[in-house]
Steps between C-alpha positions, in 0.01 A plus 500: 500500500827641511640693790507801316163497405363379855693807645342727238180348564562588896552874422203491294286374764642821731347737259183327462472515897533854498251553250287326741575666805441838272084369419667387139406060411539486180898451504379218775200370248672510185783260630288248635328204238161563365409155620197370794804267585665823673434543932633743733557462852503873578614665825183729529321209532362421170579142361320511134507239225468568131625793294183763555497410871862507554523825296219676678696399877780723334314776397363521843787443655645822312237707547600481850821657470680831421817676530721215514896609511799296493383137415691220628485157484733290710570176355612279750480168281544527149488145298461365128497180350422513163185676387395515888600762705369639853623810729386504914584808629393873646330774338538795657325909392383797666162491387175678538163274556183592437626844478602491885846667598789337335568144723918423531 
């Protein structure tokens, strides 16, 4: 992967956040493998294996979630090698969940 396309890939990712923090997967879904190899380690709590479980933890996850504004994601390690790459970082939103007050 070349650095270009790694950093393209990274502001990519920012607007497929945002569609999930707006109740919107399917930017999310359509990027990820149709494969039962896939898993997610989620931060809602969900850790799924295989494409229809993984894709239903996202769907749920985004149905939590409205009104997101100003989606940013803080990379504070950014590395490639090759075709592997890997980002550790922040995300940060004002967010609505479960259609509670917007959370900052």
């Amino acid at each position: 992967m070349t650095d270009d396309a790694f950093i393209q890939a990274l502001q990519q990712e920012t607007a497929r956040q945002a569609a999930m923090l707006n109740g919107d997967p399917g930017p999310m879904i359509s990027y990820w493998a149709d494969s039962d190899d896939i898993t997610v380690f989620g931060g809602w709590g969900r850790t799924e294996k295989g494409h229809k479980p993984v894709t239903d933890a996202m769907r749920w996850v985004a149905s939590r979630f409205t009104g997101a504004d100003a989606v940013n994601l803080e990379h504070l390690v950014i590395a490639s090698n090759g075709d592997l790459a890997y980002t550790a970082g922040f995300e940060r939103s004002h967010v609505s969940v479960d259609g509670g007050p917007q959370l900052r």
